[in-house]
PDB file of N, CA, C and O in Angstrom:
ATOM      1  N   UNK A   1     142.442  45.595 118.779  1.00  0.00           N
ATOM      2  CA  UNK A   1     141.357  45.642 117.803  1.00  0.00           C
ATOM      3  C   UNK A   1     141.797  46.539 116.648  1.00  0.00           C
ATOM      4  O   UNK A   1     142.203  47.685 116.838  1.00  0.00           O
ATOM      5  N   UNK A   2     141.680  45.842 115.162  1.00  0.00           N
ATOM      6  CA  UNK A   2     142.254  46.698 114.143  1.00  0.00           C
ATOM      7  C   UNK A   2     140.835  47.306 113.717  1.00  0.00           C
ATOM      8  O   UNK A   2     139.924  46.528 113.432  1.00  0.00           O
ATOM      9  N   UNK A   3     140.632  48.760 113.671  1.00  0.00           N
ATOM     10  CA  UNK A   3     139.761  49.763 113.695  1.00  0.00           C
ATOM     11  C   UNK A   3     140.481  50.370 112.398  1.00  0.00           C
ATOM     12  O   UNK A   3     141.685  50.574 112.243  1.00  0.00           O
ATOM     13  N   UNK A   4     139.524  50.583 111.590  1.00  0.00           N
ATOM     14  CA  UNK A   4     139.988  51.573 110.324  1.00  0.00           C
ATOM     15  C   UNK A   4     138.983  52.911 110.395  1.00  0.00           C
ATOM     16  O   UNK A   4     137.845  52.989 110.859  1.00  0.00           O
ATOM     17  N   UNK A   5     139.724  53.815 109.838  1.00  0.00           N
ATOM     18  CA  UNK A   5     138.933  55.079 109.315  1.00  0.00           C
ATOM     19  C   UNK A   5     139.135  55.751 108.567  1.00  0.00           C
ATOM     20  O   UNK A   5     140.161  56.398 108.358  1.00  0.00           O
ATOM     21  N   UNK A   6     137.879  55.709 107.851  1.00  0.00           N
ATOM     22  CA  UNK A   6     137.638  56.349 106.255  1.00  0.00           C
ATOM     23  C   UNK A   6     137.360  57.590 106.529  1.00  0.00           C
ATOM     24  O   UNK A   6     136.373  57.905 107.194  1.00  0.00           O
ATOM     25  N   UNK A   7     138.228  58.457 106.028  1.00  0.00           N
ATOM     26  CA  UNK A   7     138.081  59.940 106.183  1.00  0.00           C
ATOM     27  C   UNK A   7     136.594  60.309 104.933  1.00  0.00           C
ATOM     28  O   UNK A   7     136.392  59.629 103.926  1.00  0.00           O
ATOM     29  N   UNK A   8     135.972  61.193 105.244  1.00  0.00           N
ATOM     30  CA  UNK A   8     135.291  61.866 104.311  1.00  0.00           C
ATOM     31  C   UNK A   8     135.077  63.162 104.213  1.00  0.00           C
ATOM     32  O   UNK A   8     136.151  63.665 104.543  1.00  0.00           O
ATOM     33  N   UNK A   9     134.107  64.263 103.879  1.00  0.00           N
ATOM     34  CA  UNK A   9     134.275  65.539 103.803  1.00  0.00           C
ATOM     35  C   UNK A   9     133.224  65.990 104.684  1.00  0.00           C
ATOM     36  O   UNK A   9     133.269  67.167 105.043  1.00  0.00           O
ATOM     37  N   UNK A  10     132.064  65.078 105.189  1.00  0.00           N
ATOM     38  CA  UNK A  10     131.071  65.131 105.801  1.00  0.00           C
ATOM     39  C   UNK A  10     131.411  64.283 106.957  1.00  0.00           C
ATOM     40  O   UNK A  10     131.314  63.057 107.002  1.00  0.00           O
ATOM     41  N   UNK A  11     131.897  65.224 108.064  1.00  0.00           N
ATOM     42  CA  UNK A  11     132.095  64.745 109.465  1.00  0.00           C
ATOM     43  C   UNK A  11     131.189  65.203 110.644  1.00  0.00           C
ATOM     44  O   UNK A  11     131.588  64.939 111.778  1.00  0.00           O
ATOM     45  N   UNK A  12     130.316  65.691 110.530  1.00  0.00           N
ATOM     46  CA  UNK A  12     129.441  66.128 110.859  1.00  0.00           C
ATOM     47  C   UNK A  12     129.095  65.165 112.348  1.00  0.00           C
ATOM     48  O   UNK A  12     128.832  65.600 113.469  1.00  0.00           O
ATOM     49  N   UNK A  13     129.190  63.937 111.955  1.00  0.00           N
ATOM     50  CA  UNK A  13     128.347  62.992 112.722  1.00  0.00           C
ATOM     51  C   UNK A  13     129.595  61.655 113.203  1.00  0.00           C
ATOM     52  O   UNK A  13     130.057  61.089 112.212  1.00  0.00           O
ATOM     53  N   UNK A  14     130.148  61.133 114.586  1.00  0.00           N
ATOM     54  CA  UNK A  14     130.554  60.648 114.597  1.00  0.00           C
ATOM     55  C   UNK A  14     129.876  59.141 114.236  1.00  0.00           C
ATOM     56  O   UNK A  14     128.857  58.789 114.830  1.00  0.00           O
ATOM     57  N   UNK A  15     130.484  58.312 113.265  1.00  0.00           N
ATOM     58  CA  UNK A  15     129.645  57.355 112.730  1.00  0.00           C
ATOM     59  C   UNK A  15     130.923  55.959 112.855  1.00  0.00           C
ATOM     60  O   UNK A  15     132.097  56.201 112.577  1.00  0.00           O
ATOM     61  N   UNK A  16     130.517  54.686 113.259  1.00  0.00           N
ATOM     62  CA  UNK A  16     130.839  53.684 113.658  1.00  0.00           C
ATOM     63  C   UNK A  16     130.172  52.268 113.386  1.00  0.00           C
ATOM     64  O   UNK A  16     129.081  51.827 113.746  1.00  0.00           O
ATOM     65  N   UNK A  17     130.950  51.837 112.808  1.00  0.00           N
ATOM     66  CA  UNK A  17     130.514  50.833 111.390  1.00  0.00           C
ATOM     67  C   UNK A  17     130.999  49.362 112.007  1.00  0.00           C
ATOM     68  O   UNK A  17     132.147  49.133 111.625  1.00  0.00           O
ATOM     69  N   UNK A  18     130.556  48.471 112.708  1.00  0.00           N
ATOM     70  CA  UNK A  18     130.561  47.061 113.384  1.00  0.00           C
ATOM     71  C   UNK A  18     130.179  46.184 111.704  1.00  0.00           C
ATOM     72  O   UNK A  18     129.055  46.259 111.208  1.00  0.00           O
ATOM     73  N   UNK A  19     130.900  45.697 111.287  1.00  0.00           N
ATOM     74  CA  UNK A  19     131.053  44.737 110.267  1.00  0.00           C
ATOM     75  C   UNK A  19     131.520  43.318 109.771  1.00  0.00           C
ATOM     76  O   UNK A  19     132.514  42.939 110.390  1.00  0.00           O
ATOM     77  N   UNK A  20     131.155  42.600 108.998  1.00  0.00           N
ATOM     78  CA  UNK A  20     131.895  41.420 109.202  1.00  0.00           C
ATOM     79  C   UNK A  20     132.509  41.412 107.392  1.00  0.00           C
ATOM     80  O   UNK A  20     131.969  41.870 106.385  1.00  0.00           O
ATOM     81  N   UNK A  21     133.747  40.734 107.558  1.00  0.00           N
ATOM     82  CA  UNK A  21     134.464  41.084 106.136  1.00  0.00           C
ATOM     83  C   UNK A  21     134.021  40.548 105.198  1.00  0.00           C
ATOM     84  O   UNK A  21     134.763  40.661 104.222  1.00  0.00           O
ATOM     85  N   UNK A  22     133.155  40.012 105.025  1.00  0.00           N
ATOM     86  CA  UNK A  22     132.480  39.017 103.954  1.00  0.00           C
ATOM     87  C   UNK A  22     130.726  39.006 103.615  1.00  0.00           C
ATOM     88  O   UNK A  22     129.913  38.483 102.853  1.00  0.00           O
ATOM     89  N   UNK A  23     130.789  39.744 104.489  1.00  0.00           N
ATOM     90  CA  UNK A  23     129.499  40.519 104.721  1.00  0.00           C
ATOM     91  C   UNK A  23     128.492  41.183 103.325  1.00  0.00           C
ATOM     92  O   UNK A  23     127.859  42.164 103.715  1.00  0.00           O
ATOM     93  N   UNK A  24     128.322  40.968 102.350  1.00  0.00           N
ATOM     94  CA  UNK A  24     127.481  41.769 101.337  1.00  0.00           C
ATOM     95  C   UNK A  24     126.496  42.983 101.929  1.00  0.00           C
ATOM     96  O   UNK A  24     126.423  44.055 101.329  1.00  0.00           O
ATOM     97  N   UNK A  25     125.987  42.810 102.760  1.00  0.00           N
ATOM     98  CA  UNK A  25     125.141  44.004 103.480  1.00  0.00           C
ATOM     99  C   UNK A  25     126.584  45.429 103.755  1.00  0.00           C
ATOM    100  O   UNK A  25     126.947  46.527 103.333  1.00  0.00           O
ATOM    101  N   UNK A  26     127.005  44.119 104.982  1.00  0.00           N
ATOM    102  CA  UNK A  26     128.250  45.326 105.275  1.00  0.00           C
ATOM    103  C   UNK A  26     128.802  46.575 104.730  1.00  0.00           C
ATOM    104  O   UNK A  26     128.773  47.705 105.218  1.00  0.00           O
ATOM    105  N   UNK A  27     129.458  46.039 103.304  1.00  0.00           N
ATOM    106  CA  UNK A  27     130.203  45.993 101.994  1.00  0.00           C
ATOM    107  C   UNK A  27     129.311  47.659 101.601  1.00  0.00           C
ATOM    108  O   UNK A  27     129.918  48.714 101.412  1.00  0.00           O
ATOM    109  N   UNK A  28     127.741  47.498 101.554  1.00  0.00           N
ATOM    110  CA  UNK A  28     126.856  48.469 100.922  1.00  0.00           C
ATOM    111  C   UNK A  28     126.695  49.307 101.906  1.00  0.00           C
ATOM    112  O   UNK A  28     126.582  50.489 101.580  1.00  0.00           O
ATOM    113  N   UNK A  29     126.646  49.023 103.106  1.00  0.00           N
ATOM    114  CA  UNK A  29     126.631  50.079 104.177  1.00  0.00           C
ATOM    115  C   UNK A  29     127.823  50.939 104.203  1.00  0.00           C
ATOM    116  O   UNK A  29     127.650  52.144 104.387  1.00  0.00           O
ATOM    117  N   UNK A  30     129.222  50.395 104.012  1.00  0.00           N
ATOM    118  CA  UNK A  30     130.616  51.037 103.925  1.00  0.00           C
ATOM    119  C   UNK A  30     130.549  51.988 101.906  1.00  0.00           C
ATOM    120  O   UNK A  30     131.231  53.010 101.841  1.00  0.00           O
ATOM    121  N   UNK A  31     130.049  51.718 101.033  1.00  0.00           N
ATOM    122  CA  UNK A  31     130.195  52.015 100.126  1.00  0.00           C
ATOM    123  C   UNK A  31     128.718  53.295 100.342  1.00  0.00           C
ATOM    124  O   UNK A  31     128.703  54.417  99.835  1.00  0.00           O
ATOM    125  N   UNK A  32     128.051  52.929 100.873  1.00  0.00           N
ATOM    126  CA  UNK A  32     127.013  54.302 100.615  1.00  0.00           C
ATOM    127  C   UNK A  32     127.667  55.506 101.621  1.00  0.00           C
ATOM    128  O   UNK A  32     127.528  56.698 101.345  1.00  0.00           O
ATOM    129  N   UNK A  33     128.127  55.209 102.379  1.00  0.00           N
ATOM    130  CA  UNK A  33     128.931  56.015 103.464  1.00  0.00           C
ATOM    131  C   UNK A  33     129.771  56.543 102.706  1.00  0.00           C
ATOM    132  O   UNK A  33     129.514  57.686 102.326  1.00  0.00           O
ATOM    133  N   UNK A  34     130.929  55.951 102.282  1.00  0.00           N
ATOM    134  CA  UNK A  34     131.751  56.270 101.095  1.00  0.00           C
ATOM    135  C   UNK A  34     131.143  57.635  99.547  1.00  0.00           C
ATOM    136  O   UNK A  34     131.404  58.738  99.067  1.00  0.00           O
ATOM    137  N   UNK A  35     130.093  56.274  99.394  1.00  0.00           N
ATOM    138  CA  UNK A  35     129.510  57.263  97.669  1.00  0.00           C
ATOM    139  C   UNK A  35     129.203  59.160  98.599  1.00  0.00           C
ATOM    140  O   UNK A  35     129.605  60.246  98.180  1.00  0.00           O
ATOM    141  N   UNK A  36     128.319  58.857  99.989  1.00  0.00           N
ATOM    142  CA  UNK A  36     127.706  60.259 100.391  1.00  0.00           C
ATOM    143  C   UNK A  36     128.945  60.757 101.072  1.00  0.00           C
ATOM    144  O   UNK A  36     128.550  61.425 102.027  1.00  0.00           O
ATOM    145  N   UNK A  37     129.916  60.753 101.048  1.00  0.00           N
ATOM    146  CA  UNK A  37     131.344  61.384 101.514  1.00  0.00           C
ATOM    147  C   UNK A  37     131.375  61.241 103.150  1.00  0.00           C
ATOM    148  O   UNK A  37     131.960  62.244 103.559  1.00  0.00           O
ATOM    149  N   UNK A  38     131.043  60.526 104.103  1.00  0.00           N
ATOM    150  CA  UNK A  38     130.813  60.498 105.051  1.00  0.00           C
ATOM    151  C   UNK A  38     131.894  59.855 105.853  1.00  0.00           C
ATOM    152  O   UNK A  38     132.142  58.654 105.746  1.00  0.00           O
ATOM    153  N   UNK A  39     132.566  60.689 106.692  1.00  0.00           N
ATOM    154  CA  UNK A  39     133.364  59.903 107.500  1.00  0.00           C
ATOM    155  C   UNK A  39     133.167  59.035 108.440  1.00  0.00           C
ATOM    156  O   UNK A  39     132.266  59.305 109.233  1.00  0.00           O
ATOM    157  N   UNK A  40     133.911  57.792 108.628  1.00  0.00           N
ATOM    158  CA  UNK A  40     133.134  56.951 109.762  1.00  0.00           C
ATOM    159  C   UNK A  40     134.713  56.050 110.076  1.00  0.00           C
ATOM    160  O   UNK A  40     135.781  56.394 109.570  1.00  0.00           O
ATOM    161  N   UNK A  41     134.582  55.131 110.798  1.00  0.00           N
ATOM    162  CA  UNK A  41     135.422  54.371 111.349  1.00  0.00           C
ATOM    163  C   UNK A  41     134.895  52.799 111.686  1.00  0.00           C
ATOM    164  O   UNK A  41     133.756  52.609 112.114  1.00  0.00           O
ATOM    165  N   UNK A  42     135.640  51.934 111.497  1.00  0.00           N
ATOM    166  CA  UNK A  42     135.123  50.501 111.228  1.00  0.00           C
ATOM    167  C   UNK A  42     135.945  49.456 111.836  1.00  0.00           C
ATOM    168  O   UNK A  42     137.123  49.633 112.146  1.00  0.00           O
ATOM    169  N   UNK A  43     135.359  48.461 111.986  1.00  0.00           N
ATOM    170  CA  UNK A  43     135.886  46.933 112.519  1.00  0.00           C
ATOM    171  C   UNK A  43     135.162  46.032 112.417  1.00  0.00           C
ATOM    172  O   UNK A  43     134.058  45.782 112.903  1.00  0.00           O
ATOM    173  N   UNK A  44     136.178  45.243 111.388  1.00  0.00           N
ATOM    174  CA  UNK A  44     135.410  44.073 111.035  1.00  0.00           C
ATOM    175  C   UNK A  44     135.480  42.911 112.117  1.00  0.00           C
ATOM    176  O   UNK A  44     136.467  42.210 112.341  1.00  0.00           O
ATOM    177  N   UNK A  45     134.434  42.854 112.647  1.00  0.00           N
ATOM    178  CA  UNK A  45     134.589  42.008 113.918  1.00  0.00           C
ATOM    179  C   UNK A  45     134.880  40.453 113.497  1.00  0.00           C
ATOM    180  O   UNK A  45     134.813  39.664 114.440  1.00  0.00           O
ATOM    181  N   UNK A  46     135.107  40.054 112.569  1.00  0.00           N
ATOM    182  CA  UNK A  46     135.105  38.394 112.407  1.00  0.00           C
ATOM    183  C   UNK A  46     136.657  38.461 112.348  1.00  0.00           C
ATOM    184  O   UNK A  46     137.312  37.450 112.603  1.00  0.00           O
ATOM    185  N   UNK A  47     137.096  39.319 112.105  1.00  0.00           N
ATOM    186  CA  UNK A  47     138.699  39.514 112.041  1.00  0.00           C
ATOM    187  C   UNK A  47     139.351  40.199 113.091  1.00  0.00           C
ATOM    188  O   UNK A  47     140.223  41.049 112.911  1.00  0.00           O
ATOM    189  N   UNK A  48     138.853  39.762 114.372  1.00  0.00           N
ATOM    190  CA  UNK A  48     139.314  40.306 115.599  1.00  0.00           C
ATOM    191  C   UNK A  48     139.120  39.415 116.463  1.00  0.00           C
ATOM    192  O   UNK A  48     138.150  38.662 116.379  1.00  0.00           O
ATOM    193  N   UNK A  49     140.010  39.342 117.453  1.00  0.00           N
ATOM    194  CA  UNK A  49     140.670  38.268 118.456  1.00  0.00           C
ATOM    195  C   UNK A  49     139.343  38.155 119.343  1.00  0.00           C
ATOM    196  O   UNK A  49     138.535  39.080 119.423  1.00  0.00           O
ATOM    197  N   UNK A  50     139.193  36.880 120.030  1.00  0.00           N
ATOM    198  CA  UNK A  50     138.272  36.444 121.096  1.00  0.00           C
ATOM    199  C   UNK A  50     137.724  37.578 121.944  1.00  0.00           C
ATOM    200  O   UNK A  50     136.557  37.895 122.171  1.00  0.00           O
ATOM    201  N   UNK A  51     138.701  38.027 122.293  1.00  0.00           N
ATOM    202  CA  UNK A  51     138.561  39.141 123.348  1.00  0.00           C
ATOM    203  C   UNK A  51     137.622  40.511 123.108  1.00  0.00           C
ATOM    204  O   UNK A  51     136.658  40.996 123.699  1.00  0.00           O
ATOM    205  N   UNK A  52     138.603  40.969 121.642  1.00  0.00           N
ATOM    206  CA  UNK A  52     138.029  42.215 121.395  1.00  0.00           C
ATOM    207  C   UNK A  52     136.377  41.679 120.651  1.00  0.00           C
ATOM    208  O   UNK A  52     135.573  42.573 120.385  1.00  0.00           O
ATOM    209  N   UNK A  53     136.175  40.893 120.499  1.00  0.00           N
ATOM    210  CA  UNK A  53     134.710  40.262 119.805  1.00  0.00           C
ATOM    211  C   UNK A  53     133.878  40.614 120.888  1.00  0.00           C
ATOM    212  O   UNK A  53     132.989  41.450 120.725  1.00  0.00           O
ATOM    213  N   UNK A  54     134.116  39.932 122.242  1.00  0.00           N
ATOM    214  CA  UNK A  54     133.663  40.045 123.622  1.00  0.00           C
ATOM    215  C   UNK A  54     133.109  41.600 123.923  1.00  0.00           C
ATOM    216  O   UNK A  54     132.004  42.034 124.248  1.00  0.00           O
ATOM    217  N   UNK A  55     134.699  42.370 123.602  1.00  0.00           N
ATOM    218  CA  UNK A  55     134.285  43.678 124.009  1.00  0.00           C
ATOM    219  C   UNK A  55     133.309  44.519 123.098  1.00  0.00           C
ATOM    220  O   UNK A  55     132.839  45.595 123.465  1.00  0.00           O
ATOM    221  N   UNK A  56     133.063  43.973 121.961  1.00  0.00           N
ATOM    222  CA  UNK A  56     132.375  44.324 120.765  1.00  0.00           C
ATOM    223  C   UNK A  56     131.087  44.252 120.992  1.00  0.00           C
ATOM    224  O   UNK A  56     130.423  45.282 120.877  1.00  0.00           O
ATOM    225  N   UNK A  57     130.331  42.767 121.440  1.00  0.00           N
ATOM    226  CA  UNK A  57     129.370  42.327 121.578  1.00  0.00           C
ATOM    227  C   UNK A  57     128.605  43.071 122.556  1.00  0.00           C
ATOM    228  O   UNK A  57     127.441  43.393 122.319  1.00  0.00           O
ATOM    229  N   UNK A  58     129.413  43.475 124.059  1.00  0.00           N
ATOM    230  CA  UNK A  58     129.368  44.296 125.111  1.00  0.00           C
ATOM    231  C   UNK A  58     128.903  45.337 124.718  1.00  0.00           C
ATOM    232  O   UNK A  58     127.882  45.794 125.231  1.00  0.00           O
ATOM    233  N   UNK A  59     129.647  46.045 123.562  1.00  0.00           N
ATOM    234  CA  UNK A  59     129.513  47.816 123.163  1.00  0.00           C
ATOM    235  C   UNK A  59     128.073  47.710 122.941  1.00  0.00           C
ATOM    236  O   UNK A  59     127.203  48.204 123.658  1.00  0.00           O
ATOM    237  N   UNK A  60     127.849  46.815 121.569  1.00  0.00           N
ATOM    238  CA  UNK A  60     126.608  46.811 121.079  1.00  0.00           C
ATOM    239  C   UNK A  60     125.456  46.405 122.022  1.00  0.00           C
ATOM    240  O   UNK A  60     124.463  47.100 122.237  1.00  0.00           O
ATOM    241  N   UNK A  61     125.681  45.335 122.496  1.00  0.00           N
ATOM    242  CA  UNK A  61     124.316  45.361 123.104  1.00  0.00           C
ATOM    243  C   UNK A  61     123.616  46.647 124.542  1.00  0.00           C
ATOM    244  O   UNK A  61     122.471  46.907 124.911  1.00  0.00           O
ATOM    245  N   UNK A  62     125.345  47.284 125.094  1.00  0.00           N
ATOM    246  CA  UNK A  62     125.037  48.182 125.831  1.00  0.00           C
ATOM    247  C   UNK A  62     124.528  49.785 125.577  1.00  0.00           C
ATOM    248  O   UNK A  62     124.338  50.713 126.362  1.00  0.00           O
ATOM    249  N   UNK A  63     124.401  49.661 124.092  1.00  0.00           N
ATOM    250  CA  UNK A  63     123.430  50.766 123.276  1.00  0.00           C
ATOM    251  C   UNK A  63     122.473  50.470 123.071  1.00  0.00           C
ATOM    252  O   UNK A  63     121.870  51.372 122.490  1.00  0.00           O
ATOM    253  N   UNK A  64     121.641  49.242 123.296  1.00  0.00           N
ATOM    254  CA  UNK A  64     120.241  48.556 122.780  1.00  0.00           C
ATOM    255  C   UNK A  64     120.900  47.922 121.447  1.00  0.00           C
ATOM    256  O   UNK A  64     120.244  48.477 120.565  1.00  0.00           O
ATOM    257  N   UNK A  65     121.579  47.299 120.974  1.00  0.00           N
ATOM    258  CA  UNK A  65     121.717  46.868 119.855  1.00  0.00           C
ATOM    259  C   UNK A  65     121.554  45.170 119.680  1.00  0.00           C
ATOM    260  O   UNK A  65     122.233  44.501 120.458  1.00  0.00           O
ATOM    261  N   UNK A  66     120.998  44.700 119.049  1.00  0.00           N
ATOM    262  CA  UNK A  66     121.611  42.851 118.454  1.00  0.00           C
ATOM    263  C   UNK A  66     122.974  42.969 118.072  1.00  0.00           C
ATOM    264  O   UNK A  66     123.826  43.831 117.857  1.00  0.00           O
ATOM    265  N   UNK A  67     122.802  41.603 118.079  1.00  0.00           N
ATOM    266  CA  UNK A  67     124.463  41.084 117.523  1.00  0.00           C
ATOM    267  C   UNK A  67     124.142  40.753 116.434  1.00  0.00           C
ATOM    268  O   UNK A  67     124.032  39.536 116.289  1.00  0.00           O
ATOM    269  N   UNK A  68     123.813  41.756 115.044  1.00  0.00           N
ATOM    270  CA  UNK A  68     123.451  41.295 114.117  1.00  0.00           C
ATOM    271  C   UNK A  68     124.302  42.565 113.243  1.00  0.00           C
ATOM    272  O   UNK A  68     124.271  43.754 113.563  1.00  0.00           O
ATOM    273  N   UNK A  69     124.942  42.073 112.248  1.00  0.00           N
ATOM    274  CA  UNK A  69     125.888  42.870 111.106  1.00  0.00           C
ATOM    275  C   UNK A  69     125.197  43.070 110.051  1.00  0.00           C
ATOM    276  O   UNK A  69     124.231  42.349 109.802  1.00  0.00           O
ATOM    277  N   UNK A  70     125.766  44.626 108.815  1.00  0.00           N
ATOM    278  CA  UNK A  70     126.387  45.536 110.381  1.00  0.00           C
ATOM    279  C   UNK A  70     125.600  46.423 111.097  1.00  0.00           C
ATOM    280  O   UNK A  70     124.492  46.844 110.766  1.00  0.00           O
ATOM    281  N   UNK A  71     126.242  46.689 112.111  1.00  0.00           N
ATOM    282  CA  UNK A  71     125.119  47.178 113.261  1.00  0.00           C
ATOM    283  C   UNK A  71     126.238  48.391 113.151  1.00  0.00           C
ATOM    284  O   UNK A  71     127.455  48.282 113.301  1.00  0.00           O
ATOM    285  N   UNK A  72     125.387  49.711 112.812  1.00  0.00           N
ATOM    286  CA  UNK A  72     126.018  51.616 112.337  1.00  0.00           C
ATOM    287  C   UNK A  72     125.839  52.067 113.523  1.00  0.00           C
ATOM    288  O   UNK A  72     124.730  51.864 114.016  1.00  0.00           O
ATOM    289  N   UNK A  73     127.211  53.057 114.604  1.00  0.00           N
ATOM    290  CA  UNK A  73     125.983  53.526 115.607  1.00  0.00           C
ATOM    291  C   UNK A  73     126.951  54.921 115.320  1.00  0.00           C
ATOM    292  O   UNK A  73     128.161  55.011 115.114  1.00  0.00           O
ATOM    293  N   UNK A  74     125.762  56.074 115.407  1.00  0.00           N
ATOM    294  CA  UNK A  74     126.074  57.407 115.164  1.00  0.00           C
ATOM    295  C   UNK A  74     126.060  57.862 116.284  1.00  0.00           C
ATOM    296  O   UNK A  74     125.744  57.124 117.217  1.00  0.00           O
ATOM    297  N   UNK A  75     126.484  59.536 116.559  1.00  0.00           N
ATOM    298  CA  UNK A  75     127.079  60.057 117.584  1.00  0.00           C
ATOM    299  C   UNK A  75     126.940  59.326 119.261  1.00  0.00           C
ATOM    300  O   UNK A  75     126.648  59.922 120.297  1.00  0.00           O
ATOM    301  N   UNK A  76     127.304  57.661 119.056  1.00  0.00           N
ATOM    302  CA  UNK A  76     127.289  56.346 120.227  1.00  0.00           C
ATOM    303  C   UNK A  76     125.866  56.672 120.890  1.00  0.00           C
ATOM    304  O   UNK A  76     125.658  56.522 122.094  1.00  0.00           O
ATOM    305  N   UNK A  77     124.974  57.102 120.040  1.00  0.00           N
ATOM    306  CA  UNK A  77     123.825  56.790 120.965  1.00  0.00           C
ATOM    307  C   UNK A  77     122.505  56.002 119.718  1.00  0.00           C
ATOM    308  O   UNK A  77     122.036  54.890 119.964  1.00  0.00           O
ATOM    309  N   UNK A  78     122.174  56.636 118.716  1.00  0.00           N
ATOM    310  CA  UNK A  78     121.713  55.910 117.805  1.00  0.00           C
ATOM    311  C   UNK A  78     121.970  54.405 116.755  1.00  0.00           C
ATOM    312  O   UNK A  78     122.700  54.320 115.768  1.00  0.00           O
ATOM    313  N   UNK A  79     121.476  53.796 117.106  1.00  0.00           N
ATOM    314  CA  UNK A  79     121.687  52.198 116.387  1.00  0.00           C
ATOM    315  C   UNK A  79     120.912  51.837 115.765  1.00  0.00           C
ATOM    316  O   UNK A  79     119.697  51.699 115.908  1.00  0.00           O
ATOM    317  N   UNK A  80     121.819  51.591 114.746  1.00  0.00           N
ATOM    318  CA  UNK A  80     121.117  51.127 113.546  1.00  0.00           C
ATOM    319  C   UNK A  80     121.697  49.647 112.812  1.00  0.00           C
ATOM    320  O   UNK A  80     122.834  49.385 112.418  1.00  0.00           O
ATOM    321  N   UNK A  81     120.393  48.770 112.797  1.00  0.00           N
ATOM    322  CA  UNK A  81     120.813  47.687 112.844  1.00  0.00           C
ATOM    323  C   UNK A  81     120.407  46.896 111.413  1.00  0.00           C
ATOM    324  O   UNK A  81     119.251  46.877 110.991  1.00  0.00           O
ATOM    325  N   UNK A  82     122.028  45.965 110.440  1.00  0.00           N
ATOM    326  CA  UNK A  82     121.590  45.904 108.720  1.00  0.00           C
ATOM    327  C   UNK A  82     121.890  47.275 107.812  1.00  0.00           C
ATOM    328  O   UNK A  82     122.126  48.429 108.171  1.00  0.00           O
ATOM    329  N   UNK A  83     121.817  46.854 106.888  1.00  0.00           N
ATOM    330  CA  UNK A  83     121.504  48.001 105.436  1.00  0.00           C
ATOM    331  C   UNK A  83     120.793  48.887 105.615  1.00  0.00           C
ATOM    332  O   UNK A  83     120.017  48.954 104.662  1.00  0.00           O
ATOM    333  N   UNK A  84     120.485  50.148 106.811  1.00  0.00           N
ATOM    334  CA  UNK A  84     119.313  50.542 105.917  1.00  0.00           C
ATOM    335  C   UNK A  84     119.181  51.854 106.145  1.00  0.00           C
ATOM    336  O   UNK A  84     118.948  52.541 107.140  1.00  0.00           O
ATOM    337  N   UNK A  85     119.446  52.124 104.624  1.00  0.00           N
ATOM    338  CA  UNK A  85     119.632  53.500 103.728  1.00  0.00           C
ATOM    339  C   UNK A  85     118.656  54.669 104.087  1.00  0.00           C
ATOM    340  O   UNK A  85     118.911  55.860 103.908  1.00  0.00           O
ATOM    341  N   UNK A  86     117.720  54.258 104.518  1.00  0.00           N
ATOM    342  CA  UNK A  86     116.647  55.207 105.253  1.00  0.00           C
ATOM    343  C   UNK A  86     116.657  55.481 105.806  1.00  0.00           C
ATOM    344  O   UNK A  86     116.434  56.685 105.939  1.00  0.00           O
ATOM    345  N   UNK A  87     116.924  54.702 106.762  1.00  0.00           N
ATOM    346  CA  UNK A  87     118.045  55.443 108.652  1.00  0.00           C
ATOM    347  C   UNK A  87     118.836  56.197 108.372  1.00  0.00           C
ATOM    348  O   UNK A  87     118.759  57.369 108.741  1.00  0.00           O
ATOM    349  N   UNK A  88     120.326  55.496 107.262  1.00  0.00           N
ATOM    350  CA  UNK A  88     121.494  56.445 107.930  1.00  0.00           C
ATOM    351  C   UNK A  88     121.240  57.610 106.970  1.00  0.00           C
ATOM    352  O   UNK A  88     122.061  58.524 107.046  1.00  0.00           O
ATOM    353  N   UNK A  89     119.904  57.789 105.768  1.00  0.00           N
ATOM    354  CA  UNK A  89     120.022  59.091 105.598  1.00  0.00           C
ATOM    355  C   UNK A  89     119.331  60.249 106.255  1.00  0.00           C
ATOM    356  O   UNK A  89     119.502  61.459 106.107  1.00  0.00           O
ATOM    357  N   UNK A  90     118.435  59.516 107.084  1.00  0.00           N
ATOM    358  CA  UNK A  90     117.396  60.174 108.322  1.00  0.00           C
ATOM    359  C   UNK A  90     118.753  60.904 108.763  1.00  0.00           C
ATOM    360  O   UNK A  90     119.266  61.986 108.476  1.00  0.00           O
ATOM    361  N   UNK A  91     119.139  59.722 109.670  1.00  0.00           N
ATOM    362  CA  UNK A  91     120.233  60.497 110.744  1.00  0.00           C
ATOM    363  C   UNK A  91     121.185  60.931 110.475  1.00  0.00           C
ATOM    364  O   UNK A  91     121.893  61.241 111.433  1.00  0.00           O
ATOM    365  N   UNK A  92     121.683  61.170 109.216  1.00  0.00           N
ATOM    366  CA  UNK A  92     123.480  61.566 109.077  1.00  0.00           C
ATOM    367  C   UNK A  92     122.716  63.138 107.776  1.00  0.00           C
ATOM    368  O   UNK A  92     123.290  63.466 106.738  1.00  0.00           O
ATOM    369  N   UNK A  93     121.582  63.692 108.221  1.00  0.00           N
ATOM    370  CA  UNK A  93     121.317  64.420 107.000  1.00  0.00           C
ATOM    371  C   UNK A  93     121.645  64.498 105.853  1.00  0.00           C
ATOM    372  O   UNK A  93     121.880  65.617 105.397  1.00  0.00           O
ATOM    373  N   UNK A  94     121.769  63.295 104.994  1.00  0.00           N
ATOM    374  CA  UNK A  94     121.915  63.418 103.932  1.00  0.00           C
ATOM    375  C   UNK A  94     120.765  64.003 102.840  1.00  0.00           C
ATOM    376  O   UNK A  94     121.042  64.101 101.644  1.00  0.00           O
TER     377      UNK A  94
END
C-alpha cells in the first residue's frame, strides 16, 4: 500500500486521510490540512491493489466508519466521514 505523508508543523494529532485520487472533496480535505499546517498521512485507495482496498475497507468500517471518501480518522479512534471542516477543526484544535 503506497501511503504518503505530509509533514506539517502541527503534529499534535495523529491524522489519517483514506482518499480517492480524483476525488474533489478529497483534494479540499488534503489542502485544508495542508493550508492549517497539519500533519497527516494518506492513501489514495482507488490506486491500491485488490488486497490492500480489502484491508482498507476492513480498517474503516472496524472504527464505525462507511466506505464513503474521504473518510479522516484522528488519533485511530475518531471518524470523520466527507469534507467537513467543522469536525476536523473541532477535533484537530484548530
Amino acid at each position: 500500500m503506497n501511503i504518503s505523508k505530509v509533514s506539517g508543523k502541527n503534529s499534535k494529532h495523529k491524522v489519517f486521510v483514506y482518499a480517492l485520487s480524483t476525488c474533489v472533496w478529497c483534494k479540499m480535505t488534503k489542502q485544508y490540512l495542508n493550508d492549517n499546517g497539519i500533519e497527516y498521512e494518506f492513501v489514495d485507495v482507488d490506486l491500491a491493489d485488490e488486497k490492500d482496498k480489502e484491508k482498507i475497507h476492513e480498517t474503516i468500517q472496524s472504527k464505525g466508519g462507511m466506505l464513503n471518501y474521504p473518510t479522516t480518522i484522528v488519533d485511530d479512534k475518531v471518524v470523520i466521514s466527507g469534507f467537513r471542516k467543522d469536525k476536523l477543526k473541532e477535533v484537530l484544535e484548530i
